[in-house]
C-alpha positions as CSV (number, residue, x, y, z in Angstrom):
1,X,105.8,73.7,112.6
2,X,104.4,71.0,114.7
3,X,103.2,73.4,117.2
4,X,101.7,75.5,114.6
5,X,99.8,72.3,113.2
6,X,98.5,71.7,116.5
7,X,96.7,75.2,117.3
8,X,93.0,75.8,116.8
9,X,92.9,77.0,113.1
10,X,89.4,77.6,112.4
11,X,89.0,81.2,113.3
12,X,85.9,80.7,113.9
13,X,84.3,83.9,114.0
14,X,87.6,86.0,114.0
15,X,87.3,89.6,113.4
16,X,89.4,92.5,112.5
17,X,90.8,92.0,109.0
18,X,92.6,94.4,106.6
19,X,89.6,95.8,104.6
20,X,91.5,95.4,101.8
21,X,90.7,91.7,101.8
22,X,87.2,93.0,100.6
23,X,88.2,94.3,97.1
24,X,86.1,92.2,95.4
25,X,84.2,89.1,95.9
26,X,86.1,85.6,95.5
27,X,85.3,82.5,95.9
28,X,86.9,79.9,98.7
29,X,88.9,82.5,99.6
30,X,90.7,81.4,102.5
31,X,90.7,83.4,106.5
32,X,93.8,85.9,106.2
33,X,94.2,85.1,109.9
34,X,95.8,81.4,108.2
35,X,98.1,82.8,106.6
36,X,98.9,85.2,109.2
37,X,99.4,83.3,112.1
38,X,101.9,80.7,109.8
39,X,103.8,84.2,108.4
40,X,104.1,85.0,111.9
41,X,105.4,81.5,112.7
42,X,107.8,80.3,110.0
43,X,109.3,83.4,108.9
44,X,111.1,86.9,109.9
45,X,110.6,90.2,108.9
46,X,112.5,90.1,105.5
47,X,112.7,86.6,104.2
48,X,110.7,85.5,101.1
49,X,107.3,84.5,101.2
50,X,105.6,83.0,98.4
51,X,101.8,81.6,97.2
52,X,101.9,79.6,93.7
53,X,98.3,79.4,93.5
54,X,97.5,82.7,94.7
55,X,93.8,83.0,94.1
56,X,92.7,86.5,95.6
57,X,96.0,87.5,97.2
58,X,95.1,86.7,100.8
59,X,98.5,85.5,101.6
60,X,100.6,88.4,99.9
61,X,98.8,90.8,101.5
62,X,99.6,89.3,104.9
63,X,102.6,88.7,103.7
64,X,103.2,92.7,102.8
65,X,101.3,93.8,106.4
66,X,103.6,91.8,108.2
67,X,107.0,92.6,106.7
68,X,107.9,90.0,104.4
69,X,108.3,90.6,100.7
70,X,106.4,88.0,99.1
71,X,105.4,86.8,95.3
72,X,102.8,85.3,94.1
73,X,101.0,83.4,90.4
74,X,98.4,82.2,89.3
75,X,96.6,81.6,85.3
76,X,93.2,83.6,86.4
77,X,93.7,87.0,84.7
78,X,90.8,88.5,87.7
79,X,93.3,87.2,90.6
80,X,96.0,88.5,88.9
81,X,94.6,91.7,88.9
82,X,92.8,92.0,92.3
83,X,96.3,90.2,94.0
84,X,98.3,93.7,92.1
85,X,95.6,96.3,93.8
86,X,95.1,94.9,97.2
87,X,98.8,95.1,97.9
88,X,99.5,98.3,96.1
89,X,98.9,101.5,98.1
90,X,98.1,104.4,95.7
91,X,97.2,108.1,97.2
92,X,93.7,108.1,98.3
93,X,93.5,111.4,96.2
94,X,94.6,110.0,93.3
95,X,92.4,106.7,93.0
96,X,89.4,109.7,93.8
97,X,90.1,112.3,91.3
98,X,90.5,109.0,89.0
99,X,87.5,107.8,89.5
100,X,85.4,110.5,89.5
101,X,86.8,111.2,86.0
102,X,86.5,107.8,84.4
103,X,82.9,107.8,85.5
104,X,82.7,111.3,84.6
105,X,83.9,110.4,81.0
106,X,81.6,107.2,80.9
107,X,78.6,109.4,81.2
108,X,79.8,111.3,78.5
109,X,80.4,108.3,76.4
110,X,76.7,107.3,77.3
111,X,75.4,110.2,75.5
112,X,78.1,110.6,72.6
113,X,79.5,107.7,71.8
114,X,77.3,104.6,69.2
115,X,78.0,102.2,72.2
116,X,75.9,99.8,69.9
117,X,78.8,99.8,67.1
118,X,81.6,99.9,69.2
119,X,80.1,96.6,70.9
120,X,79.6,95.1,67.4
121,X,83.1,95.9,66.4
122,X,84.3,94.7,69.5
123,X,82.8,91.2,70.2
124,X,82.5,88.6,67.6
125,X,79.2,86.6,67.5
126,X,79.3,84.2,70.4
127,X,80.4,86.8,72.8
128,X,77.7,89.0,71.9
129,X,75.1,86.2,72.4
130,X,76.8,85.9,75.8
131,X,76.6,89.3,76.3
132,X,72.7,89.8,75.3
133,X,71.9,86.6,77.3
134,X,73.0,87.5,80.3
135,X,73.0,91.3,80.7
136,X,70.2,94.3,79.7
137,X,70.6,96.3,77.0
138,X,70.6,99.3,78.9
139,X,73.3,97.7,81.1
140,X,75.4,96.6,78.6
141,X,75.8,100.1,77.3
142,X,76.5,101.5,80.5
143,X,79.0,98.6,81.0
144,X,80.6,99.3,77.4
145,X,80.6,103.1,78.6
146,X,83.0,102.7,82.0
147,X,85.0,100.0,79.7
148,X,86.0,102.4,77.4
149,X,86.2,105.1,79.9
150,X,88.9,102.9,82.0
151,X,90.7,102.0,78.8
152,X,91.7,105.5,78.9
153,X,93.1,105.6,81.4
154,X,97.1,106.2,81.1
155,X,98.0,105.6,84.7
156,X,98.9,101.3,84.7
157,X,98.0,101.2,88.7
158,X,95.4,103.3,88.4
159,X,93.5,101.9,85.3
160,X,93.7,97.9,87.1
161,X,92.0,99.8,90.4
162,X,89.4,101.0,88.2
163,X,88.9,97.4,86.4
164,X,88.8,96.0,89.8
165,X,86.3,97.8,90.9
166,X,84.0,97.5,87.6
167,X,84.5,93.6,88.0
168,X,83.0,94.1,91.5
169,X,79.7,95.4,90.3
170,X,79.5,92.4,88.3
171,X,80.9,89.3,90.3
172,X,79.4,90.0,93.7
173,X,77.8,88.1,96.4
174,X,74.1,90.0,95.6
175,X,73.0,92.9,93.7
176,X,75.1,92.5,90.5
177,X,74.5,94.4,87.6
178,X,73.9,90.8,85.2
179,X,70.9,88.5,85.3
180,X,72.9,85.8,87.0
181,X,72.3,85.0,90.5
182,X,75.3,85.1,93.1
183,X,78.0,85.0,90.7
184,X,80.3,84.8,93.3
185,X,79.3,81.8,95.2
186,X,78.0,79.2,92.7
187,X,77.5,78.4,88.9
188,X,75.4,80.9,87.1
189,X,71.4,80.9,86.8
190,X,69.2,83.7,84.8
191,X,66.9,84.9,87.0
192,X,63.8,87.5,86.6
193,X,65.3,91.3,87.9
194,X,65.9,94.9,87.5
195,X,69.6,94.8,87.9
196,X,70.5,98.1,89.3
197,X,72.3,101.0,87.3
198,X,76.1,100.0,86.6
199,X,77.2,103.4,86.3
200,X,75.8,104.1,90.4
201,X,76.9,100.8,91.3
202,X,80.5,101.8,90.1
203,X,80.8,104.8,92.1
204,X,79.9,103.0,95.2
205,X,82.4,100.5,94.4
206,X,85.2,102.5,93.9
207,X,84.3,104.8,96.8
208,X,84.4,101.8,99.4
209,X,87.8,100.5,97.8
210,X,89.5,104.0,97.7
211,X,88.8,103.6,101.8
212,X,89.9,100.1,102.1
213,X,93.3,100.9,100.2
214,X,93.8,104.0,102.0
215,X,94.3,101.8,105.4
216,X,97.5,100.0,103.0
217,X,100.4,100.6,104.6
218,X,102.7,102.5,102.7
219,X,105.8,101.3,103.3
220,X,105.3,97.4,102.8
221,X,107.4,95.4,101.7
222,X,107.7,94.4,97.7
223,X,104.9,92.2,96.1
224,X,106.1,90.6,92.8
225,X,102.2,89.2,91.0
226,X,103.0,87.1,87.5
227,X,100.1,85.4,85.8
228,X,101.9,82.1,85.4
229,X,101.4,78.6,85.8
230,X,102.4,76.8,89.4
231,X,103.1,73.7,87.3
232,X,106.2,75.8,85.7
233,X,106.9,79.0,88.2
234,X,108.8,81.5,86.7
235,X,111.3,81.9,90.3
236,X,114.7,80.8,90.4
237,X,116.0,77.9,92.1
238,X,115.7,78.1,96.2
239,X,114.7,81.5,96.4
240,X,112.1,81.5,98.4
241,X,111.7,81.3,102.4
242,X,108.2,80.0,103.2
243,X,105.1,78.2,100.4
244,X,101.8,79.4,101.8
245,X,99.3,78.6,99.8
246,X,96.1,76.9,99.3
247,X,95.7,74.1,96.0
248,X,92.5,74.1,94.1
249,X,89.7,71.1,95.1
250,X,89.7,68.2,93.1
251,X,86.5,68.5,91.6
252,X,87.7,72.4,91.6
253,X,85.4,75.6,91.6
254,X,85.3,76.5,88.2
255,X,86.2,80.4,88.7
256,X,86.4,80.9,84.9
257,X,82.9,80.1,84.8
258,X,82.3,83.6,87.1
259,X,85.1,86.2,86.1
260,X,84.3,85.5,82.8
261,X,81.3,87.9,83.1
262,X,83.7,90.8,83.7
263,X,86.9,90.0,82.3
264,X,85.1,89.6,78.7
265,X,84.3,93.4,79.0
266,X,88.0,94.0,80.1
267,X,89.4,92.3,77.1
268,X,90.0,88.7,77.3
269,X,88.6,86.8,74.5
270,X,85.4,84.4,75.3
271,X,87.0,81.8,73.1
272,X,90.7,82.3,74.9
273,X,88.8,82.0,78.1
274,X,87.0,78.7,77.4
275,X,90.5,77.6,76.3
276,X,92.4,78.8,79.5
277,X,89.8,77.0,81.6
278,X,90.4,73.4,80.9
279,X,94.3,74.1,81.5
280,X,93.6,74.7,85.2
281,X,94.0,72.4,87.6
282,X,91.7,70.4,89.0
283,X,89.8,71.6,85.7
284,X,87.4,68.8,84.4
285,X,88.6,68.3,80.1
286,X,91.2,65.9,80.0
287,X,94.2,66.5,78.4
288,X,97.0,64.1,77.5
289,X,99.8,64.0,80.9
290,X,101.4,61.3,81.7
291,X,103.0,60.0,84.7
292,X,103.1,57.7,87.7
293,X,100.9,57.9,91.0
294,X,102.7,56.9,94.6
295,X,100.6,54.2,96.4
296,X,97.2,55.6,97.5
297,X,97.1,58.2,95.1
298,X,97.0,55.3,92.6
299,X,94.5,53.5,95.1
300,X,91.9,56.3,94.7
301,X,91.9,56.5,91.4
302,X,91.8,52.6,91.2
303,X,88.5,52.9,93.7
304,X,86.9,55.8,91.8
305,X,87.3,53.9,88.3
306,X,85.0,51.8,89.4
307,X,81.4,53.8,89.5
308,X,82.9,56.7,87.1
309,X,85.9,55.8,84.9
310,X,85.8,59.6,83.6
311,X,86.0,61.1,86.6
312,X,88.9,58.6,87.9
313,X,90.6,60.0,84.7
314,X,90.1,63.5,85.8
315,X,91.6,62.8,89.4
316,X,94.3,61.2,87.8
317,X,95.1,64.4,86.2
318,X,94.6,66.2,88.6
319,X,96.8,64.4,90.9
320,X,99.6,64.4,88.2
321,X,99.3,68.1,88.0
322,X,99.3,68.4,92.1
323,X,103.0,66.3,91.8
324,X,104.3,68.4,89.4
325,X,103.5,71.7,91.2
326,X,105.1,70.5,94.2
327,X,108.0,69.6,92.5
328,X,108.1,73.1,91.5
329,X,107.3,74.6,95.2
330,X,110.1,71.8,96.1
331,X,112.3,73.8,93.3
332,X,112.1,77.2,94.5
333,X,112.3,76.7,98.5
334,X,114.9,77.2,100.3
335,X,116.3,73.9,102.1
336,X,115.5,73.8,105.4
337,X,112.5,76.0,105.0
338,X,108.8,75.0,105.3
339,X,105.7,74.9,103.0
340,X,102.5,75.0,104.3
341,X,99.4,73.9,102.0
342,X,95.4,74.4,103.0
343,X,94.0,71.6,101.4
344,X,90.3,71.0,100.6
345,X,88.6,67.6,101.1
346,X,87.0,66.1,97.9
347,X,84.1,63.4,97.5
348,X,83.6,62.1,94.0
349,X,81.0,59.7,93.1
350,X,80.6,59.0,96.9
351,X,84.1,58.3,97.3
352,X,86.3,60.4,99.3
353,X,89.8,60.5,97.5
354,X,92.0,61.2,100.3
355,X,93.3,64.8,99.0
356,X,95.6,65.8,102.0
357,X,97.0,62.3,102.2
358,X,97.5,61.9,98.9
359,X,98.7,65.4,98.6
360,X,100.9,64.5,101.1
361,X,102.3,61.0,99.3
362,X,102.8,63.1,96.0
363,X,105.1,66.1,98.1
364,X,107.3,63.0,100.1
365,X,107.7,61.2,96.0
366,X,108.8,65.7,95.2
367,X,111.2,65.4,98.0
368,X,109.0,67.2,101.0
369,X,109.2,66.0,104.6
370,X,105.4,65.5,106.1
371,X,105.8,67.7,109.1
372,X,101.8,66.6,109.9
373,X,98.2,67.2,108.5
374,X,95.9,69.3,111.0
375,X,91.9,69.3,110.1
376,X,89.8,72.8,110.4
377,X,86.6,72.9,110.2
378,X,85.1,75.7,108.1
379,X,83.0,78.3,108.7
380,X,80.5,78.3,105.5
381,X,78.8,81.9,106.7
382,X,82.2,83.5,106.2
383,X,83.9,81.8,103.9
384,X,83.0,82.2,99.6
385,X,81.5,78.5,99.2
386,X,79.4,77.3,97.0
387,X,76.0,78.0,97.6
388,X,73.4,75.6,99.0
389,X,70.3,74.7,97.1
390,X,67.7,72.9,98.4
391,X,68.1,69.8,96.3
392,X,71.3,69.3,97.6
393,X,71.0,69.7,101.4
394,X,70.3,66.0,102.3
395,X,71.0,64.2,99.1
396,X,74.4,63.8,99.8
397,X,75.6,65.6,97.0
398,X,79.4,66.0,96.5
399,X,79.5,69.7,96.6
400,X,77.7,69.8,100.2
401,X,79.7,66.6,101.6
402,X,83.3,68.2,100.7
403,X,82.7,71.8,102.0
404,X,82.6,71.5,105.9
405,X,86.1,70.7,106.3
406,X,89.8,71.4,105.5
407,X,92.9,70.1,106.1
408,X,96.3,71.7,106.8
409,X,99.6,70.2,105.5
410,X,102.7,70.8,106.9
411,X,105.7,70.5,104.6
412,X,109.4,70.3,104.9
413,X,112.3,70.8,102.7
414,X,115.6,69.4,104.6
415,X,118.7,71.2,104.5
């Protein structure tokens, strides 16, 4: 692993990725040639690869390209779903003849159906003030139109490619069908626009992902997704061969705060949402957890308690959270195996808290060897970060100061 740590891993501008990496738009997504090259280095064709905090899927889908079976969780009900399609191949065919008659059956719908009652009946008062804030009329009914028509679908695989691609024309980089600006990159805004027809936007969609899927391999190897907590993983005891995987920041991006837009029209309660969020990690409402710190995990806190006792509170849980999901990684590896952990720098208050270090402190207190920490510098053109605005370039401001660099922690479990 030592070698490994000591190659150039930026990938600065790398080409030639599986185009299934381009489902959908997702934020701080991390270069699939990472996960690759450590795949490629750590493990054989066969042995057990796993991501606890899975995000978009990147590393199960280099896990499934390269011949290891792999599994992979994580809370966000949009990951969960885009990790399932990007590593299932489906008949080309059938994901067309699909589509074409979901959006066949929404334009039916469009005409037919009182869209306006159905939306009544099916979202209680504060969603529907979410709803009318933040998208048309006209585009809500279109929207409620293709939801229904995907709900109708029979076919499980078939119905989550069709919600994947209806959350694309939502949380995209540019052109989405809501009044938010960039929902992918940064927190929303309203904006002035004519958001364009969800209905056309959906066909495109599903047309460009029906071409990146049909490049899936069919023959991969198996991909086991669970929407479950990496705090309490639901895999046995030293079952797994190789942790790839890349921790939230922090001061996390709140990703709730974007998929929201389409996962309220796929089901999930606003309220259940809003719930879910503050359970993440690295999420910002404290909650009672309880624990010790090793040395300079402690030290940060300690240093940020002094300008911001809130937000020393909040790295305290978030460092607590960190220790108990490497306890858990620590659980289900394999002795003599390796875990390897992408972990993003964090400045709070001006003060830089040391995440790979302490990172690194809270794995050795798990049980983890520190194999060594590598820095990569990012590349922000390619990579889902949070947006510049002009306020912030200059000022110093936490989110531009933590986004220019990463580190790479190399992990041990002895035999």
């Amino acid at each position: 692993m030592a070698t490994l740590l000591a190659q150039d891993l930026d990938f600065k501008g790398a080409v030639g990725t599986h185009p299934s990496h381009s489902l959908h738009a997702f934020a701080a997504r991390f270069p699939p040639q990472l996960p690759a090259c450590v795949i490629e280095a750590l493990s054989s064709p066969g042995e057990m690869v796993a991501d606890p905090m899975m995000g978009s899927g990147t590393t199960l889908l280099e896990a499934y390209l390269h011949g290891r079976p792999s599994r992979g969780s994580d809370l966000d009900a949009l990951a969960v779903r885009l990790a399932r399609v990007k590593t299932t191949p489906l008949d080309p065919a059938l994901l067309a003849d699909g589509s074409t008659r979901a959006l066949a059956e929404a334009r039916r719908l469009l005409v037919t159906a009182d869209l306006d009652r159905e939306r009544e009946r099916r979202f209680p008062p504060a969603a529907r003030q979410f709803l009318d804030y933040w998208f048309l009329p006209e585009t809500q009914r279109e929207l409620m139109a293709l939801a229904l028509a995907i709900e109708r679908v029979n076919a499980a695989p078939l119905r989550e490619f069709l919600q994947v691609a209806f959350s694309g024309v939502i949380v995209t980089k540019s052109g989405g069908v809501s009044l938010a600006r960039d929902l992918a990159h940064s927190r929303p805004h309203r904006v002035a626009k004519r958001p364009r027809s969800a209905l056309e936007q959906f066909a495109v969609r599903t047309e460009k992902n029906i071409q990146a899927l049909a490049a899936l391999p069919p023959d991969g190897s198996p991909v086991e997704v669970a929407r479950a907590d990496a705090r309490a993983l639901p895999w046995p005891n030293e079952s797994v061969d190789l942790i790839v995987t890349s921790p939230p920041y922090a001061n996390a991006i709140d990703y709730v705060r974007a998929h929201k837009f389409s996962l309220v029209w796929l089901g999930e309660p606003l309220d259940h949402l809003a719930r879910q969020r503050g359970c993440y990690i690295g999420a910002e409402r404290l909650r009672d957890v309880d624990g010790d710190l090793p040395p300079l995990p402690h030290a940060m806190v300690e240093q940020l308690a002094a300008p911001d006792p809130r937000r020393a509170r909040v790295l305290r849980q978030y460092f607590l959270d960190m220790g108990r999901s490497l306890a858990e990684m620590f659980r289900v590896l394999r002795p003599g195996r390796a875990a390897v952990m992408v972990v993003g720098s964090s400045t709070m208050r001006g003060v830089d808290v040391q995440t790979p270090f302490c990172l690194a402190e809270l794995a050795a207190a798990a049980g983890f060897e520190r194999v060594g920490i590598a820095e990569r510098r990012l590349d922000r053109d390619r990579r889902m970060l949070p947006a510049r605005h002009p306020q912030a370039v200059g000022s110093g401001a936490g989110i531009e100061r933590r986004m220019h660099r990463e580190h790479v922690l190399g992990l041990f479990r002895r035999a």
